[in-house]
PyMOL Python script that loads the backbone (N, CA, C, O; Angstrom):
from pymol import cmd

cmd.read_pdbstr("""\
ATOM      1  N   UNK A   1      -0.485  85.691 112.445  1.00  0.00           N
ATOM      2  CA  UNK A   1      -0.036  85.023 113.646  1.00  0.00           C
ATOM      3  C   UNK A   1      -0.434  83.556 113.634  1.00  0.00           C
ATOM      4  O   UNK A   1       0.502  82.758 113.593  1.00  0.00           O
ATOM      5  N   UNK A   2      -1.671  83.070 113.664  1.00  0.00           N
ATOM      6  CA  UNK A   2      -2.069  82.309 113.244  1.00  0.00           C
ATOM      7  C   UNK A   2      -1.336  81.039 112.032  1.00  0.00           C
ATOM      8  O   UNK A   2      -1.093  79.834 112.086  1.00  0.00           O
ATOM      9  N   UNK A   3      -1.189  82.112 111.021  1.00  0.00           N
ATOM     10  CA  UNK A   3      -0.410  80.684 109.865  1.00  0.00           C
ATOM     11  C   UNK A   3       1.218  80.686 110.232  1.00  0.00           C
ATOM     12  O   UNK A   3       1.983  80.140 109.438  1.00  0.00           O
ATOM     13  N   UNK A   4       1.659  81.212 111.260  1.00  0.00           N
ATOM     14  CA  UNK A   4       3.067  81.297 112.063  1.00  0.00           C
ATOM     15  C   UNK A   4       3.276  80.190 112.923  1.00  0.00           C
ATOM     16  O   UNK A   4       4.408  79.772 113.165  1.00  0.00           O
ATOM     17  N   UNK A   5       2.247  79.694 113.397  1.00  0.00           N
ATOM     18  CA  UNK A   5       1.922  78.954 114.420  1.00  0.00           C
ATOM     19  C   UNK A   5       1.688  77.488 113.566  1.00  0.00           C
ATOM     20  O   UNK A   5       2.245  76.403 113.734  1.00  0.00           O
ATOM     21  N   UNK A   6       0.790  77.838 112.726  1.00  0.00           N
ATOM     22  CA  UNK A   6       0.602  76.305 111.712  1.00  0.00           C
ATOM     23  C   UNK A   6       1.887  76.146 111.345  1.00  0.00           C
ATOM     24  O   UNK A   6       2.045  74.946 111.569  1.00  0.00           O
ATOM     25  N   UNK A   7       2.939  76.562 110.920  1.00  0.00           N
ATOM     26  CA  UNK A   7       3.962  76.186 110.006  1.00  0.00           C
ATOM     27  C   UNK A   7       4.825  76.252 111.152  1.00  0.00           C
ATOM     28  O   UNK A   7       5.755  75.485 110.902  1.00  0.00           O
ATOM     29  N   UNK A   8       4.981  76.725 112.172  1.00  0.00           N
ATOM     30  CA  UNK A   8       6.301  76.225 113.140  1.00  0.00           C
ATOM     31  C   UNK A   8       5.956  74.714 113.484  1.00  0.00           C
ATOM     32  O   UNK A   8       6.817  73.837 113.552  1.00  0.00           O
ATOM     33  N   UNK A   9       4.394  74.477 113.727  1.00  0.00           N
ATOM     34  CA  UNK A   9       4.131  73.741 113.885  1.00  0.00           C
ATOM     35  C   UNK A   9       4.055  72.228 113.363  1.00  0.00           C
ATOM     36  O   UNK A   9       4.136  71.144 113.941  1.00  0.00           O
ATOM     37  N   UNK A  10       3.823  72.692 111.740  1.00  0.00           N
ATOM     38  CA  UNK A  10       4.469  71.825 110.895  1.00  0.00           C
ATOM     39  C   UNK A  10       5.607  71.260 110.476  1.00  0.00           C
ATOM     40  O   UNK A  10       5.579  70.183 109.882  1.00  0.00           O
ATOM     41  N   UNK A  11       7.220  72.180 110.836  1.00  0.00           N
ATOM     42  CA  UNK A  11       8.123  72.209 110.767  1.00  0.00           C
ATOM     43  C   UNK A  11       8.371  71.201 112.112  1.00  0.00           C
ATOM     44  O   UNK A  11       9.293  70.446 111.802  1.00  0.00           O
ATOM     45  N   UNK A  12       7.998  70.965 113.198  1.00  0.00           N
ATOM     46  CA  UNK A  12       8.426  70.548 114.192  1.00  0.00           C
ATOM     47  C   UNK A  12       8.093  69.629 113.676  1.00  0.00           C
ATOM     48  O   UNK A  12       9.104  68.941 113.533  1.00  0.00           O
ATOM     49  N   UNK A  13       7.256  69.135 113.270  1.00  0.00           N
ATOM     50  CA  UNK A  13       6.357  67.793 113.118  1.00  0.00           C
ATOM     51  C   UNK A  13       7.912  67.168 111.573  1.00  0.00           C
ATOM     52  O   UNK A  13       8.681  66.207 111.537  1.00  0.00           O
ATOM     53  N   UNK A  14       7.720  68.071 110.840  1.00  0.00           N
ATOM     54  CA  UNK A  14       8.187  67.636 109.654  1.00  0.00           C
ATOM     55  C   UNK A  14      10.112  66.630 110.393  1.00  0.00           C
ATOM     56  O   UNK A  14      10.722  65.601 110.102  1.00  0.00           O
ATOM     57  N   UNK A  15      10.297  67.801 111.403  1.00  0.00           N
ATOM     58  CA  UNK A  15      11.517  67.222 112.010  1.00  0.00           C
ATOM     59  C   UNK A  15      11.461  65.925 112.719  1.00  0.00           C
ATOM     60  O   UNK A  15      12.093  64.969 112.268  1.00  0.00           O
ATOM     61  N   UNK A  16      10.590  65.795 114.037  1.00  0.00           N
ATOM     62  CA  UNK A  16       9.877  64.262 114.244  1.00  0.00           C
ATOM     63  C   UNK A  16      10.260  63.679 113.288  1.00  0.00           C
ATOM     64  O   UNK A  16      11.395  63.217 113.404  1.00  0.00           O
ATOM     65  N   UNK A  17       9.755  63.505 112.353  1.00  0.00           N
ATOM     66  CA  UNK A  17       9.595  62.402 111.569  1.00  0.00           C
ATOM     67  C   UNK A  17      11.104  62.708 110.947  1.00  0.00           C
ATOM     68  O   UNK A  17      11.270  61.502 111.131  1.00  0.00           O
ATOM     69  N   UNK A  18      11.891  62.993 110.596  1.00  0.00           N
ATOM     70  CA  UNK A  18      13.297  62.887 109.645  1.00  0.00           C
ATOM     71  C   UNK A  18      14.079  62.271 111.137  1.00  0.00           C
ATOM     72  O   UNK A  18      15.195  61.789 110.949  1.00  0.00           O
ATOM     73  N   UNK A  19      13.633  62.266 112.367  1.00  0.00           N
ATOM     74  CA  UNK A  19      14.115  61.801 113.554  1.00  0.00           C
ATOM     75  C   UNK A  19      14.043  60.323 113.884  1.00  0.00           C
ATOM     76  O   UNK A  19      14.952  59.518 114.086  1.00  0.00           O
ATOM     77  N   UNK A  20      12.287  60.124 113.885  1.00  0.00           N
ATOM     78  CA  UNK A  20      12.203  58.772 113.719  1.00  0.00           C
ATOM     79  C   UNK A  20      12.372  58.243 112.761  1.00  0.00           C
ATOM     80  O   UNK A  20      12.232  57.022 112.836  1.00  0.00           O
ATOM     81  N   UNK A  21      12.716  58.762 111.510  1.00  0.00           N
ATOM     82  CA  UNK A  21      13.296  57.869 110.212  1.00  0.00           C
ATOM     83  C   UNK A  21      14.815  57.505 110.819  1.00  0.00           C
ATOM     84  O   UNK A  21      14.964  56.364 111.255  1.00  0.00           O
ATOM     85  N   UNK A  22      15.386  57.973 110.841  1.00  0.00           N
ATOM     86  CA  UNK A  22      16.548  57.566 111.588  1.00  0.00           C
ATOM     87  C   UNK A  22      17.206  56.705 112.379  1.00  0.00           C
ATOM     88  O   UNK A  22      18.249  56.058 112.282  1.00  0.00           O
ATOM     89  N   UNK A  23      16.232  56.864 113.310  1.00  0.00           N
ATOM     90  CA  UNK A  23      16.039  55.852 114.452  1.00  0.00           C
ATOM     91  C   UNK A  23      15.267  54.352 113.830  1.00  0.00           C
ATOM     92  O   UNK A  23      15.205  53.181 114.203  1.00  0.00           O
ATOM     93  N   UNK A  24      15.013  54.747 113.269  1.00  0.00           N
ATOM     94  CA  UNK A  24      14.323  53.606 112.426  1.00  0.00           C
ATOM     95  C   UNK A  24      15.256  52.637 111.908  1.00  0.00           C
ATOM     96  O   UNK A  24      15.257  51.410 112.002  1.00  0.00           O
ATOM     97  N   UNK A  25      16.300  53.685 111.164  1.00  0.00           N
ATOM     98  CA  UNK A  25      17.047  52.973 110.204  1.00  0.00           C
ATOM     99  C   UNK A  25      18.430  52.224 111.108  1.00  0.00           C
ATOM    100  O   UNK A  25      19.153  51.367 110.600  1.00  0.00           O
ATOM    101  N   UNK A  26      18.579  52.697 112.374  1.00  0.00           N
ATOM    102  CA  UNK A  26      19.506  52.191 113.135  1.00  0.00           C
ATOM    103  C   UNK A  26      19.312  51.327 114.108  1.00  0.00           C
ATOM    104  O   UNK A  26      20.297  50.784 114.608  1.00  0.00           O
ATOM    105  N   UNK A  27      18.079  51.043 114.544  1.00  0.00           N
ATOM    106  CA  UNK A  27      17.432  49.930 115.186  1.00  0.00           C
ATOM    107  C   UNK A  27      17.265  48.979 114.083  1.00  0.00           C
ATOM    108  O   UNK A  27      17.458  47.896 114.636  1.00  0.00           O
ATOM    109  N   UNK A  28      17.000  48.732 112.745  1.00  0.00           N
ATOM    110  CA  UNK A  28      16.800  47.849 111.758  1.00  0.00           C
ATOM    111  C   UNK A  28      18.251  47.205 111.047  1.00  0.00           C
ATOM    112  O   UNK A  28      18.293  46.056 110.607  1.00  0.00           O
ATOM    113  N   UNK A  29      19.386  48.125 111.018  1.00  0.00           N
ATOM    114  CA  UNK A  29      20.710  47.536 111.049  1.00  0.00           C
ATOM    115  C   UNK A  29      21.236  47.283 112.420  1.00  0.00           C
ATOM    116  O   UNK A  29      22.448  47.068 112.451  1.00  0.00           O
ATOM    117  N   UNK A  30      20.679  47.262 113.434  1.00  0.00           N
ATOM    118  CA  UNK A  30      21.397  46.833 114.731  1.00  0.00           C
ATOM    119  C   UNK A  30      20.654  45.186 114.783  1.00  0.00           C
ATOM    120  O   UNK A  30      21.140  44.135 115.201  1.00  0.00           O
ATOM    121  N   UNK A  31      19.328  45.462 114.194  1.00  0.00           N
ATOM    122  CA  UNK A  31      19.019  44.083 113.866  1.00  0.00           C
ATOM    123  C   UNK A  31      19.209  43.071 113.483  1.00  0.00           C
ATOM    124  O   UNK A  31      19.165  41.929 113.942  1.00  0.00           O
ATOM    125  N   UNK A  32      19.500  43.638 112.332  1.00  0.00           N
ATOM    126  CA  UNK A  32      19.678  42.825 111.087  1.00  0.00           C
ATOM    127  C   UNK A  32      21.041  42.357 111.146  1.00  0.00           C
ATOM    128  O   UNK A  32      21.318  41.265 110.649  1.00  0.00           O
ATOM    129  N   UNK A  33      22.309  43.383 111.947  1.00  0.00           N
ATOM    130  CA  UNK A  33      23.736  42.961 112.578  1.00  0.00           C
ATOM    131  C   UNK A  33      23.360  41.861 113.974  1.00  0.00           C
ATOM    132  O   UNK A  33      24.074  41.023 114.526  1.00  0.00           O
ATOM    133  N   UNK A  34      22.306  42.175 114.171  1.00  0.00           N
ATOM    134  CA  UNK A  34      22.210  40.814 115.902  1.00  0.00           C
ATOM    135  C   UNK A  34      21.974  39.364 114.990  1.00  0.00           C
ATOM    136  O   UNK A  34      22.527  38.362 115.443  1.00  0.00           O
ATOM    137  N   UNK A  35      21.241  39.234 113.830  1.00  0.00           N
ATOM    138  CA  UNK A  35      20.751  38.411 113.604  1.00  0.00           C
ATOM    139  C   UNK A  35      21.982  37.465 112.714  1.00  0.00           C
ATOM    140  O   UNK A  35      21.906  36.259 112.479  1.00  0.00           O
ATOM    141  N   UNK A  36      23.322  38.578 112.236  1.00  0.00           N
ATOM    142  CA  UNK A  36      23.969  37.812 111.619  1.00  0.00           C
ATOM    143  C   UNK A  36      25.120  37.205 112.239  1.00  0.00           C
ATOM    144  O   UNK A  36      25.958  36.374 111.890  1.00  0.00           O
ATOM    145  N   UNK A  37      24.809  38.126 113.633  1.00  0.00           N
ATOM    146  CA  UNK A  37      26.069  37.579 114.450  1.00  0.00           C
ATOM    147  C   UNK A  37      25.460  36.341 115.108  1.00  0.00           C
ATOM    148  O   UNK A  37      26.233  35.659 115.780  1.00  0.00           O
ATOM    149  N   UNK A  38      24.199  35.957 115.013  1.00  0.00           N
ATOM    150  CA  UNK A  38      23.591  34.802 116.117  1.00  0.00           C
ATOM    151  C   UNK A  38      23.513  33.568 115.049  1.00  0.00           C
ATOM    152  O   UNK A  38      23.543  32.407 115.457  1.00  0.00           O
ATOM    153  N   UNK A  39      23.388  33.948 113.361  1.00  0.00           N
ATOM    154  CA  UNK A  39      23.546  33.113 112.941  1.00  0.00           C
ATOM    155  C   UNK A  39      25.389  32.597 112.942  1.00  0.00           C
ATOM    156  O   UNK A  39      25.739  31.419 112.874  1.00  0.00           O
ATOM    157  N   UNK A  40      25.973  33.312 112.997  1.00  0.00           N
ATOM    158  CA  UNK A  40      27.269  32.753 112.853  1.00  0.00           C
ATOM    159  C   UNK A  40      27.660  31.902 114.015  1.00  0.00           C
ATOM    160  O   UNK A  40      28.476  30.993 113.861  1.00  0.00           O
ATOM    161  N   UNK A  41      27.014  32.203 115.383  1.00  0.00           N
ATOM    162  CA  UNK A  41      27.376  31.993 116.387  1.00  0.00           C
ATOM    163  C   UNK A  41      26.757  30.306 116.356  1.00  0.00           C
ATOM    164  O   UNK A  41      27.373  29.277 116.080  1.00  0.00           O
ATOM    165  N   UNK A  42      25.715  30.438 116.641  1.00  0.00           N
ATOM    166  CA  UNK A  42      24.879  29.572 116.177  1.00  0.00           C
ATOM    167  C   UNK A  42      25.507  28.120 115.260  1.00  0.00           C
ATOM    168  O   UNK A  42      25.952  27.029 115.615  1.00  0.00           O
ATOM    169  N   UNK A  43      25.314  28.651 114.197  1.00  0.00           N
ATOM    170  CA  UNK A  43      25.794  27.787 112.887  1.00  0.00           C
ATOM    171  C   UNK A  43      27.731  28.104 112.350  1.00  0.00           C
ATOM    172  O   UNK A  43      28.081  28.659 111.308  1.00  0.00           O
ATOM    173  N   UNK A  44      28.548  27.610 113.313  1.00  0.00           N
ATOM    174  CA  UNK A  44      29.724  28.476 112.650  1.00  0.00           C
ATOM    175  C   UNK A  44      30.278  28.019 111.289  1.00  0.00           C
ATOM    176  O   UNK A  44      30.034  26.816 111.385  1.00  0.00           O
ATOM    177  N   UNK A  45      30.722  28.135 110.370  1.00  0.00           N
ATOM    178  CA  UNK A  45      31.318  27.825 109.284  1.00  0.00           C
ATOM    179  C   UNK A  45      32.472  26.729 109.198  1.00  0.00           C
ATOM    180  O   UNK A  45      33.513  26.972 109.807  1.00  0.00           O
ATOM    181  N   UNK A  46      32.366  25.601 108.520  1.00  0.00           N
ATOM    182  CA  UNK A  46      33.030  24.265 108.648  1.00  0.00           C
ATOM    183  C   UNK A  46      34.853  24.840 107.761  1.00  0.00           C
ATOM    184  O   UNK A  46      34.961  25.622 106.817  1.00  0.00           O
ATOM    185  N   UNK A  47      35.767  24.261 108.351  1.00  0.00           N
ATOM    186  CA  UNK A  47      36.484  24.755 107.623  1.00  0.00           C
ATOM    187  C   UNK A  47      37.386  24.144 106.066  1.00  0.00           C
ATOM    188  O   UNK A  47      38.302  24.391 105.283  1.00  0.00           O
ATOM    189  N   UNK A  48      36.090  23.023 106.464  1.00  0.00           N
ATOM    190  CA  UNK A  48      36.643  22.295 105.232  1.00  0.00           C
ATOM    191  C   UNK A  48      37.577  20.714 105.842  1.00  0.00           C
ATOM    192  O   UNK A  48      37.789  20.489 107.033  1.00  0.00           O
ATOM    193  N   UNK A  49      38.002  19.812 104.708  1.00  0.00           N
ATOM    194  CA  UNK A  49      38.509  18.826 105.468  1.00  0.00           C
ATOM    195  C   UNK A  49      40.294  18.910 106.440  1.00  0.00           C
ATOM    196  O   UNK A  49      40.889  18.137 107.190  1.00  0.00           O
ATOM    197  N   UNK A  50      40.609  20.432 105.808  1.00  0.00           N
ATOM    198  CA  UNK A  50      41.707  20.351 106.464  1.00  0.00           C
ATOM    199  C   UNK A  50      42.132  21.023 107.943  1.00  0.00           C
ATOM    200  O   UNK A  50      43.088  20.911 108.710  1.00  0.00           O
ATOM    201  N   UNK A  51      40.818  21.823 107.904  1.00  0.00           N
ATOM    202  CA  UNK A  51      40.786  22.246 109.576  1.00  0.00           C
ATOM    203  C   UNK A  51      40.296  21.028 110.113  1.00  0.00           C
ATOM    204  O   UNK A  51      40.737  21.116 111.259  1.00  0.00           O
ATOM    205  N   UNK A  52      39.752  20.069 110.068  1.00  0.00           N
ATOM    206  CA  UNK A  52      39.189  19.325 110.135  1.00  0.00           C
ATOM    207  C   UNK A  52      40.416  18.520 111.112  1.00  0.00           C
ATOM    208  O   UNK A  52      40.560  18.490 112.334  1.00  0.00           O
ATOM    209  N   UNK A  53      41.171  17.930 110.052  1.00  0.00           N
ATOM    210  CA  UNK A  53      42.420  17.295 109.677  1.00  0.00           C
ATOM    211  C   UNK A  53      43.111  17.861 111.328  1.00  0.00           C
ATOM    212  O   UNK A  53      43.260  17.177 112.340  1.00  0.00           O
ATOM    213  N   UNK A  54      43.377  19.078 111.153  1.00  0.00           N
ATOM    214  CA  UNK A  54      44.030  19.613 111.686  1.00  0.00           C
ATOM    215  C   UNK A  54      43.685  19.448 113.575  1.00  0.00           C
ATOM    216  O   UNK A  54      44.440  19.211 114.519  1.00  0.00           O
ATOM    217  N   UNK A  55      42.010  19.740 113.480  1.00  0.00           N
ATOM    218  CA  UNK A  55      41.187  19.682 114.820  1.00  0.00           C
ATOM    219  C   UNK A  55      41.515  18.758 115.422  1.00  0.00           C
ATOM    220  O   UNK A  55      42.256  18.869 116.400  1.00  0.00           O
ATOM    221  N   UNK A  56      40.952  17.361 114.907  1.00  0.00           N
ATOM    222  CA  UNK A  56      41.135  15.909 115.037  1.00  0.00           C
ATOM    223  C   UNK A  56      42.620  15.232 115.524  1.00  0.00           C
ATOM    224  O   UNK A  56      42.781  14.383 116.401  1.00  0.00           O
ATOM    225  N   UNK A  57      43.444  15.752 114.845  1.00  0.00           N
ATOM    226  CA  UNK A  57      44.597  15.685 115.270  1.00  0.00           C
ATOM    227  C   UNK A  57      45.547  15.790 116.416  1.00  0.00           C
ATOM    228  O   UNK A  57      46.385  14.964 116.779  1.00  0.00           O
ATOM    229  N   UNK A  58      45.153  17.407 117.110  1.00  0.00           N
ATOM    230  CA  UNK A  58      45.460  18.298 118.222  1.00  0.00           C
ATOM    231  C   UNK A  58      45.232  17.506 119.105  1.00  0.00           C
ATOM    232  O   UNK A  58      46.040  16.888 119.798  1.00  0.00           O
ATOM    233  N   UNK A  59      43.261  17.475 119.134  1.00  0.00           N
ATOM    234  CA  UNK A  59      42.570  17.014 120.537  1.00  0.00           C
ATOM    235  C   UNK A  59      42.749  15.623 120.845  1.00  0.00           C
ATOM    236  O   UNK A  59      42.532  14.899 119.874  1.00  0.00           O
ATOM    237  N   UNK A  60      43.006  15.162 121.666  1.00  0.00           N
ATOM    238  CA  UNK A  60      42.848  13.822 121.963  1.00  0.00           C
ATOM    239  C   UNK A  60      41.951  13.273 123.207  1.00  0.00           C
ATOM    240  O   UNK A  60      42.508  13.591 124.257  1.00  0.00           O
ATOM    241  N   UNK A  61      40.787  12.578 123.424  1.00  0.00           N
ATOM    242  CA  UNK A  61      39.622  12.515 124.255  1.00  0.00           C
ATOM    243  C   UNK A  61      40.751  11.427 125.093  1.00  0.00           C
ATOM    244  O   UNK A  61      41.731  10.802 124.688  1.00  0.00           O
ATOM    245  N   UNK A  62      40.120  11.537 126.382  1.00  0.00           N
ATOM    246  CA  UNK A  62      40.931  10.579 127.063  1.00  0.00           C
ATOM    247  C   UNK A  62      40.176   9.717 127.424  1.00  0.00           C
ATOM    248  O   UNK A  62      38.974   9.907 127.610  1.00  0.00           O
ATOM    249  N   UNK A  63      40.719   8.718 127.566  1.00  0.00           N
ATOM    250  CA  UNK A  63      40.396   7.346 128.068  1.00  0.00           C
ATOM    251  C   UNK A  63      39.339   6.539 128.520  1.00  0.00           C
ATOM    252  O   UNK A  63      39.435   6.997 129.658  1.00  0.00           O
ATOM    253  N   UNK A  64      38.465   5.783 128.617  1.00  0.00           N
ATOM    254  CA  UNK A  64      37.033   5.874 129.104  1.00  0.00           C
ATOM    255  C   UNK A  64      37.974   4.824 130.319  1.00  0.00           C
ATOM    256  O   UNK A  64      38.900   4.062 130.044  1.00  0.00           O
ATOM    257  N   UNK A  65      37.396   5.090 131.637  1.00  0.00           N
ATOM    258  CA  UNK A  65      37.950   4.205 132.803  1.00  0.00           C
ATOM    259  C   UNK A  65      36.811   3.634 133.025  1.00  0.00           C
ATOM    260  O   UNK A  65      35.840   4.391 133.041  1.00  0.00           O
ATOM    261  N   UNK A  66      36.568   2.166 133.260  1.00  0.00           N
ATOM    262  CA  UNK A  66      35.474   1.199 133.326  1.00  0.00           C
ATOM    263  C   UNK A  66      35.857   0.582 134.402  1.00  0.00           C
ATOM    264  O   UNK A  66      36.742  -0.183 134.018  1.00  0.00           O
ATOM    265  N   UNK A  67      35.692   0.437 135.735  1.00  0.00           N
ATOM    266  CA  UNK A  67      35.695  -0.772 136.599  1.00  0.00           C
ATOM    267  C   UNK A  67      35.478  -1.876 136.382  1.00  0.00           C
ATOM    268  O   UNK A  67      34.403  -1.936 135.786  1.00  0.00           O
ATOM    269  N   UNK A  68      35.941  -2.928 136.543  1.00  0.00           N
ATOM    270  CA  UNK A  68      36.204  -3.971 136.081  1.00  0.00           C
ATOM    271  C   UNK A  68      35.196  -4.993 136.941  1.00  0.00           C
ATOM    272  O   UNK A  68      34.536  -5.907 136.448  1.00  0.00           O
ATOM    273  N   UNK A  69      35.249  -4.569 138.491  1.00  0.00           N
ATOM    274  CA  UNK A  69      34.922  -5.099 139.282  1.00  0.00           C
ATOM    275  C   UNK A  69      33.601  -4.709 139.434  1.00  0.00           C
ATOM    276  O   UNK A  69      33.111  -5.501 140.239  1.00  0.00           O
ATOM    277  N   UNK A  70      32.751  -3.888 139.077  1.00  0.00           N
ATOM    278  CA  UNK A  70      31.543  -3.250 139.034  1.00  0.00           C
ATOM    279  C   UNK A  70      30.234  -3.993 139.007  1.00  0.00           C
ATOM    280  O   UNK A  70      30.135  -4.305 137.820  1.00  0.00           O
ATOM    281  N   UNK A  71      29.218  -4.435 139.604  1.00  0.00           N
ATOM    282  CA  UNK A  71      28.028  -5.417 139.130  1.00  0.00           C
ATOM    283  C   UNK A  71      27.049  -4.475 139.188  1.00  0.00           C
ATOM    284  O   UNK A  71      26.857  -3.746 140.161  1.00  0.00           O
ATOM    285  N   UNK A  72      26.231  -4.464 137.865  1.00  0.00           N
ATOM    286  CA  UNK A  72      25.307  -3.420 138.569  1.00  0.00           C
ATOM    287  C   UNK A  72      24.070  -4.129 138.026  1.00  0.00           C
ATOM    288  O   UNK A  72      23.855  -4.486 136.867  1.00  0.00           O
ATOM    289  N   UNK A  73      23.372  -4.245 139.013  1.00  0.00           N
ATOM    290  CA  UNK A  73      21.975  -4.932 138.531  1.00  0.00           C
ATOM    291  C   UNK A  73      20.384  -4.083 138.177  1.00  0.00           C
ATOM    292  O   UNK A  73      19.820  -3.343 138.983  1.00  0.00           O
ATOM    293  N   UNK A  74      20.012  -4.326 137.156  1.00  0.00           N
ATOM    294  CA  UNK A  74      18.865  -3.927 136.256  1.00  0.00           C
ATOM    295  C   UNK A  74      17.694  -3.445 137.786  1.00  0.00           C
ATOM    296  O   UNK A  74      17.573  -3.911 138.919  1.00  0.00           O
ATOM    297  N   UNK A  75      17.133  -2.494 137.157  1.00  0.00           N
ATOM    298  CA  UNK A  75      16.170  -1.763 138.093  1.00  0.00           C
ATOM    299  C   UNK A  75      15.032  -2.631 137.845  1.00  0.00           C
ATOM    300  O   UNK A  75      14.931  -3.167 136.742  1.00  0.00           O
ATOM    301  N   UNK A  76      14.125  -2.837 138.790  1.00  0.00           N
ATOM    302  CA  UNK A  76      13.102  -3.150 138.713  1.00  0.00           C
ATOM    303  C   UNK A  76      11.679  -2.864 139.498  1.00  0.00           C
ATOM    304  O   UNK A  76      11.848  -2.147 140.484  1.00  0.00           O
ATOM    305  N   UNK A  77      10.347  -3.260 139.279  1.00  0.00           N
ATOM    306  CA  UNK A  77       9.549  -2.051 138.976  1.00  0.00           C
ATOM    307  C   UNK A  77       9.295  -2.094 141.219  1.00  0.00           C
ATOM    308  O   UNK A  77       8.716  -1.159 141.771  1.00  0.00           O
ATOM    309  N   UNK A  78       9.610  -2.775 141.679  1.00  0.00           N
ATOM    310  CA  UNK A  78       9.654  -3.124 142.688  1.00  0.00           C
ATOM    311  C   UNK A  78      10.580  -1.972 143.633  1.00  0.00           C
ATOM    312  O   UNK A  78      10.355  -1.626 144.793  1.00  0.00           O
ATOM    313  N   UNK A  79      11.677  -1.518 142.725  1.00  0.00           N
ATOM    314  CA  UNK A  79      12.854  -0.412 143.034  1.00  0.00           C
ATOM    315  C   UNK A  79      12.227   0.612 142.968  1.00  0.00           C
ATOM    316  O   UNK A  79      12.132   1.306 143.981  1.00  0.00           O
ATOM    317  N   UNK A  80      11.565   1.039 141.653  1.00  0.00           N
ATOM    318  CA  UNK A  80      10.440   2.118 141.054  1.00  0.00           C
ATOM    319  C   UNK A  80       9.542   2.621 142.272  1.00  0.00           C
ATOM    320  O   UNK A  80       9.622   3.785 142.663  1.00  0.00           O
ATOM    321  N   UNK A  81       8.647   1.651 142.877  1.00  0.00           N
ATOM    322  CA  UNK A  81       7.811   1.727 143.850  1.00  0.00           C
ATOM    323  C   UNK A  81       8.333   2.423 144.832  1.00  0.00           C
ATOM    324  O   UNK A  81       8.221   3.647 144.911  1.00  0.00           O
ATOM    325  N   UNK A  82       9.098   1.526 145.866  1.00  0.00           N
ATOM    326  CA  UNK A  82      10.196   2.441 146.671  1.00  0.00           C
ATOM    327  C   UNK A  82      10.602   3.485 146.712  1.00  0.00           C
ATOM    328  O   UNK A  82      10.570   4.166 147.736  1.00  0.00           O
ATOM    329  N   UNK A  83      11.237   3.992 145.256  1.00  0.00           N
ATOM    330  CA  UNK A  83      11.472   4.868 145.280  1.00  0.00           C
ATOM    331  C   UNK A  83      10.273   6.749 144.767  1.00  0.00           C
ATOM    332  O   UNK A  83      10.434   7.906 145.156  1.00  0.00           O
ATOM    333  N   UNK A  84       9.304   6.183 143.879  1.00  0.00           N
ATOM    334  CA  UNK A  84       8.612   6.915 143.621  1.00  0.00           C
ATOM    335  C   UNK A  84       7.018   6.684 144.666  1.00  0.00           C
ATOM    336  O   UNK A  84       6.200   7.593 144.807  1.00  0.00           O
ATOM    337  N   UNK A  85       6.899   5.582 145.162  1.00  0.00           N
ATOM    338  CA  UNK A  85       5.301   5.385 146.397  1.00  0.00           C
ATOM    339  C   UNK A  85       4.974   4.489 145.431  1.00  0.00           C
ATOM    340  O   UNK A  85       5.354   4.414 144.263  1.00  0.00           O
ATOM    341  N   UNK A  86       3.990   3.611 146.252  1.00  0.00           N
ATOM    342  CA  UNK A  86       3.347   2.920 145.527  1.00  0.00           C
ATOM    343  C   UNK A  86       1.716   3.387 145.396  1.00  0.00           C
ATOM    344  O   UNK A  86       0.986   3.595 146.365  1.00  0.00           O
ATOM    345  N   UNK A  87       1.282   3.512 143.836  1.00  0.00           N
ATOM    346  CA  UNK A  87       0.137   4.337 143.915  1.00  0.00           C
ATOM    347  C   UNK A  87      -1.276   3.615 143.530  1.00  0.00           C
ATOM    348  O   UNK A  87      -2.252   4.359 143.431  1.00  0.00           O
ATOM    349  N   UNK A  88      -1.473   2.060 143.282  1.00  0.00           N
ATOM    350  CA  UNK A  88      -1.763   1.366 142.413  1.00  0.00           C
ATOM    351  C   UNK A  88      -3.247   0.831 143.449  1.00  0.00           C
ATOM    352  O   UNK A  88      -4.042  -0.055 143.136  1.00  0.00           O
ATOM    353  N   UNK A  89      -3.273   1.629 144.634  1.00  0.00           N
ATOM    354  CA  UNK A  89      -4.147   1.016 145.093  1.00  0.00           C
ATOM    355  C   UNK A  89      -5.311   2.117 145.594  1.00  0.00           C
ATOM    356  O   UNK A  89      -6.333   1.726 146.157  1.00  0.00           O
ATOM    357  N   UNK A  90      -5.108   3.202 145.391  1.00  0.00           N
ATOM    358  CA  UNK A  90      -5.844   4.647 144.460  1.00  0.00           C
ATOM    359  C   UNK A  90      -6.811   4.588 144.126  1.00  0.00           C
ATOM    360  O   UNK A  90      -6.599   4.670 142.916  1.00  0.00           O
ATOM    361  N   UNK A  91      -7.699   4.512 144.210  1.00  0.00           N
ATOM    362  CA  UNK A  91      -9.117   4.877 143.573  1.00  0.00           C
ATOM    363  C   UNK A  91      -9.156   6.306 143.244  1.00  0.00           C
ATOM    364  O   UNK A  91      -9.346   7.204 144.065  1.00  0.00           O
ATOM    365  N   UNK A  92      -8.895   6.506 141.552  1.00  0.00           N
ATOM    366  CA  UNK A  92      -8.957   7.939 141.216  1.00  0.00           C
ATOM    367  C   UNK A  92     -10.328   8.494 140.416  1.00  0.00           C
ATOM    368  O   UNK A  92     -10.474   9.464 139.671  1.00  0.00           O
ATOM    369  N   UNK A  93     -11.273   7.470 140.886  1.00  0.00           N
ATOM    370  CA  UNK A  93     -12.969   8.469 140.656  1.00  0.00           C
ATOM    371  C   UNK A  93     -13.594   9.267 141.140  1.00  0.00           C
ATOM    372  O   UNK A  93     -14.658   9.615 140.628  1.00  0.00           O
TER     373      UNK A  93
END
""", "prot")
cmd.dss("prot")
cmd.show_as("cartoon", "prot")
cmd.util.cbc("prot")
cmd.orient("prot")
């Protein structure tokens, strides 16, 4: 009764493990598939100069619109103050 009990017991065990081998092996290609899809995603593949050719071609960026009439004058540290406090008179010992 006794060595009935060791060896069912072993058998269960022996199964565990042909279980987590498994699981093993399909979490490590689900991996190893995340990692090649993030590199592609990531880094995509150039298609050479004639997709290139082709890209460049299609898109066209539009226009930069600049006001003409626009003055815009340089910030200064006086603006800075105003806008952030003036802190310079602080004693921070």
């Amino acid at each position: 009764m006794r060595l009935e009990n060791k060896d069912a017991a072993a058998k269960t065990t022996k199964e565990w493990r042909i279980v987590a081998r498994v699981l093993d092996r399909i979490f490590f290609f689900c991996y190893i598939g995340t990692i090649v899809v993030s590199l592609f995603t990531i880094f995509p593949r150039d298609g050479g100069p004639q997709e290139h050719a082709m890209a460049t071609s299609t898109t066209t960026a539009p226009p930069e619109v600049v006001p003409e009439d626009v003055d815009v004058e340089p910030v200064t540290e006086s603006d800075l103050s105003y806008v952030f406090g003036d802190y310079s008179n602080i004693d921070y010992r």
